[in-house]
C-alpha positions in Angstrom: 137.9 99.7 81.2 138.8 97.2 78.0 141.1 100.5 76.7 142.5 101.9 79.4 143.4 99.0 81.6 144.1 96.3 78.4 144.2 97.4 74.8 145.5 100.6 75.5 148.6 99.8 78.0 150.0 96.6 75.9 149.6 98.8 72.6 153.6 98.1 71.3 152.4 93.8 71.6 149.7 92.3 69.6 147.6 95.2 69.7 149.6 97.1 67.7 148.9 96.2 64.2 144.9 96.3 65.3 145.5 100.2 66.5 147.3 100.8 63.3 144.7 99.8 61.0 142.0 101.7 63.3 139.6 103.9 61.5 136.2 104.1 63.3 135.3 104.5 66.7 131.9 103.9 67.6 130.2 105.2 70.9 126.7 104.2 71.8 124.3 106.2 74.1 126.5 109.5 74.3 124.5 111.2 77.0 125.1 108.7 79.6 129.2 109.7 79.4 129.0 112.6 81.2 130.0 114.3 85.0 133.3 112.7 86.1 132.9 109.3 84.2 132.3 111.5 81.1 135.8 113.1 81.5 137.7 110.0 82.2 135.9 108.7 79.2 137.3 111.4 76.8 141.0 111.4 78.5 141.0 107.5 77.6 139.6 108.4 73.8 142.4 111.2 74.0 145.0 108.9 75.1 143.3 106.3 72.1 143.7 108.9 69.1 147.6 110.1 70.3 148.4 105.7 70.7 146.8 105.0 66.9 148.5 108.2 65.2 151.8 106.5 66.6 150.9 103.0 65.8 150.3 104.1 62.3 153.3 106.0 61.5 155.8 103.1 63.5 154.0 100.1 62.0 156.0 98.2 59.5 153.3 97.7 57.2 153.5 99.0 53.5 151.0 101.3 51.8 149.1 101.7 55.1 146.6 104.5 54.9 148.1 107.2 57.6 144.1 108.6 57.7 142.1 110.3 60.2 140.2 108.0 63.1 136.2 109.3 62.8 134.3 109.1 65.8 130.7 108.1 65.5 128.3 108.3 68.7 124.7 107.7 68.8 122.3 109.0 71.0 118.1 109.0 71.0 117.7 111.6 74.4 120.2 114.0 73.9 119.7 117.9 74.0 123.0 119.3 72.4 124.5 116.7 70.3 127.7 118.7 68.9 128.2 120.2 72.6 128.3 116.8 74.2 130.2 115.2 72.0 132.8 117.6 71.0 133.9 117.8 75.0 134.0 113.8 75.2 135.5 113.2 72.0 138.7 114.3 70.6 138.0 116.8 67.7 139.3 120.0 66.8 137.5 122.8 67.0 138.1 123.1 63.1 136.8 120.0 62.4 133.2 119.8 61.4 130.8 117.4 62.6 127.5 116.3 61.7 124.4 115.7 62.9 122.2 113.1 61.9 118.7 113.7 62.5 115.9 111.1 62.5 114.3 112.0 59.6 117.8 111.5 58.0 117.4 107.9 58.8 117.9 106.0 55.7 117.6 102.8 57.3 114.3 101.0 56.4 111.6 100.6 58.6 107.7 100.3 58.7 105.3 103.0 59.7 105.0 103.9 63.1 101.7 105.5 65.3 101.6 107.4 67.7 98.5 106.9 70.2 97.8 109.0 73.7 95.1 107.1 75.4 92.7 108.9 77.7 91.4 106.4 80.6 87.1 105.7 80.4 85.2 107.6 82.5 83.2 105.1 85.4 80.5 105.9 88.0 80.8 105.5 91.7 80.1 101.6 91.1 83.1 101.7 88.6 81.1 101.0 85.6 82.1 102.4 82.6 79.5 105.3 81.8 81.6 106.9 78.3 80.2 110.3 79.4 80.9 113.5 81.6 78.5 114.1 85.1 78.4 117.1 86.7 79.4 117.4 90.0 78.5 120.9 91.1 80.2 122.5 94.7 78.7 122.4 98.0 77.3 126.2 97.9 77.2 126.0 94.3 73.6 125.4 92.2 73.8 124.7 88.9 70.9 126.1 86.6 70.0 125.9 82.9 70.0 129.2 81.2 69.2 130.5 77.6 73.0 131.5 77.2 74.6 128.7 78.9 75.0 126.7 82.5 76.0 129.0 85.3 77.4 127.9 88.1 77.0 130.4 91.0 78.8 133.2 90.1 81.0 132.2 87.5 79.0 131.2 84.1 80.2 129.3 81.3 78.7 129.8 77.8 78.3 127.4 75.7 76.9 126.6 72.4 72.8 125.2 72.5 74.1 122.4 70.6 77.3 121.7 73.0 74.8 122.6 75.8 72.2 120.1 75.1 74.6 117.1 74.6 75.8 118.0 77.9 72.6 118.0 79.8 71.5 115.3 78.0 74.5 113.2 79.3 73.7 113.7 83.0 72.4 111.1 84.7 68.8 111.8 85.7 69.4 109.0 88.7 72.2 111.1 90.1 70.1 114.6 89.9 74.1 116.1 88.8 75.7 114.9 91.7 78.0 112.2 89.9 81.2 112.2 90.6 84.3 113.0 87.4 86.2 109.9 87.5 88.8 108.0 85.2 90.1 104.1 85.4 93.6 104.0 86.6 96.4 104.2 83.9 97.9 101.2 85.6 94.7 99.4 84.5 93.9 100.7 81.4 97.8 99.4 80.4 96.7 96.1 81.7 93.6 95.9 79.8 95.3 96.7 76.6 98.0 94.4 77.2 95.2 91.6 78.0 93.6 92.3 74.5 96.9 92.6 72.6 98.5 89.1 74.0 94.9 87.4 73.4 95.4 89.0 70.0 98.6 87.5 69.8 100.6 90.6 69.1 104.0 91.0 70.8 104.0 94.0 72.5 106.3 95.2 75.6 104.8 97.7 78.7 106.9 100.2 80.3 106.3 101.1 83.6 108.5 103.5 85.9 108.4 102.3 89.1 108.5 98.4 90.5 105.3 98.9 92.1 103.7 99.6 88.8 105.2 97.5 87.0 104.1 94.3 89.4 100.4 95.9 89.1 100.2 95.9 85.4 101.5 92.7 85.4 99.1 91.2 87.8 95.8 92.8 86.7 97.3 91.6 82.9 97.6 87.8 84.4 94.3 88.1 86.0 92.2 89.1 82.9 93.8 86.5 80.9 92.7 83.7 83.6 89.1 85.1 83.8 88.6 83.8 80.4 88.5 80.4 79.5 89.7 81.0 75.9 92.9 83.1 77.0 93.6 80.6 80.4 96.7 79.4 78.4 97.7 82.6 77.2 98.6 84.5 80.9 102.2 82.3 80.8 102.8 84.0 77.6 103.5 87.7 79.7 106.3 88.0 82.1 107.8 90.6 84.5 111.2 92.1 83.7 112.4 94.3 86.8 115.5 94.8 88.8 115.5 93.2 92.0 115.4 89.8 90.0 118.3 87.0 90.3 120.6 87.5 86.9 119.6 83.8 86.3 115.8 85.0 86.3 116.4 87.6 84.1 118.7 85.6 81.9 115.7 83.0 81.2 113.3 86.0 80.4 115.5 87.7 77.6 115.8 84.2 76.1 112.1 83.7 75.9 111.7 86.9 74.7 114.7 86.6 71.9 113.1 83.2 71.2 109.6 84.9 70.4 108.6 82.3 73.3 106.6 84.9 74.8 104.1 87.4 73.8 104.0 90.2 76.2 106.3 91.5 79.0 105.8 94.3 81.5 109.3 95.9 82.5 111.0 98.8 83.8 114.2 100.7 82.8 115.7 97.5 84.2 114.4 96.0 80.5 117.5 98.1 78.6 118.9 95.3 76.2 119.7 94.2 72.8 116.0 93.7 72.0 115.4 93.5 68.1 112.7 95.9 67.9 111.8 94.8 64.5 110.1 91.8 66.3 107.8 94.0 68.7 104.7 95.1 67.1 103.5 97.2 70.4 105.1 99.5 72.9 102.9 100.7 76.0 104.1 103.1 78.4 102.5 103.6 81.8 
């Protein structure tokens, strides 16, 4: 909107010597210029290149270097980099562009991890029981045989010593009628939260929905408070969502710039400036 209804239109005034002198044009997040706002996005970078080839050759300033404008767009979810940004930004076909991967990063940066976590198995009671029960069908009786554990008319074969680990995790209380159940996600990201904040490691959980989020956040808040030695430490996480006043979220990015706070539960709402450097955690839900 700055170049089309602004810079672009008042080019021959104040602007000009700026448009002369032009030599990079930086785009961030390429794949979100696309459908009809893509194309009036590259008619404006069109109408950009053909106003600075003009304002180079009419300026009055000596020995200015009459030199092509590069375009530089960045991008972390895109499929077809060259594709995309060949149709929104003005380059020949001739032209060769180049892609700069992530391992090409030169940029320096500390190690990363990678963690999938798998939510604890529970009981009917919802205690935590760290092991598989079997919970065979309603026509279905499951017996011990020398090859394996059938299971009416289908069998599964397993190992004696995969076998015996198995049986040997079955609840003798339950006589194999325990239920397969996992925690919640949603509570699991809360838990680790809880234990990263009391840790004191800045960390920031993504959640997809407003629902989730305000879940996460609330069982986060309500482990914190359980404990006497982390009471203090539940005003240290906030909620980041839209539906929020801008004031609201105004005061929240501040704290969290700041380092005022130590863990925040958002949603794609939370897409800002944040200097990752200074987050040591990322969860996503």
């Amino acid at each position: 909107d700055t170049l089309h209804a602004a810079i672009l239109p008042g080019w021959k005034g104040i602007y000009r010597g700026f448009l002369a002198r032009l030599k990079y044009v930086v785009i961030d997040e390429l794949h979100t210029y696309n459908g009809a706002f893509g194309a009036h996005v590259s008619l404006v970078l069109s109408r950009l290149l053909r106003i600075c080839l003009v304002a180079k050759y009419t300026n009055s300033v000596q020995n200015l270097d009459i030199g092509k404008i590069l375009f530089i767009a960045c991008s972390a979810t895109i499929g077809h980099a060259e594709d995309h940004f060949r149709l929104l930004c003005p380059v020949a076909s001739e032209e060769k562009v180049t892609i700069v991967q992530a391992t090409e990063d030169g940029s320096p940066c500390a190690a990363k991890h990678f963690f999938v976590w798998n939510p604890s198995l529970v009981d009917s009671s919802g205690n935590c029981i760290d092991r598989v029960t079997i919970a065979p069908g309603k026509n279905c009786a499951a017996m011990e045989t020398k090859k394996g554990v059938k299971w009416g008319r289908r069998s599964v074969y397993k190992k004696r010593k995969i076998m015996d680990n198995m049986t040997r995790s079955v609840d003798a209380t339950n006589d194999m009628t325990g239920l397969v159940q996992r925690t919640h996600a949603a509570d699991e990201t809360a838990r680790i939260l809880a234990r990263l904040v009391k840790n004191r490691v800045r960390c920031i959980a993504f959640c997809k929905t407003r629902s989730l989020a305000e879940w996460v956040y609330e069982r986060c808040v309500n482990i914190l408070r359980s404990e006497e030695s982390s009471k203090d430490l539940s005003s240290l996480v906030e909620i980041y969502r839209g539906g929020y006043t801008a004031s609201i979220r105004r005061g929240i990015e501040a704290r969290l710039f700041k380092n005022e706070i130590l863990g925040v539960v958002g949603t794609s709402a939370l897409e800002l400036g944040v200097d990752i450097g200074g987050i040591h955690v990322t969860l996503h839900c």
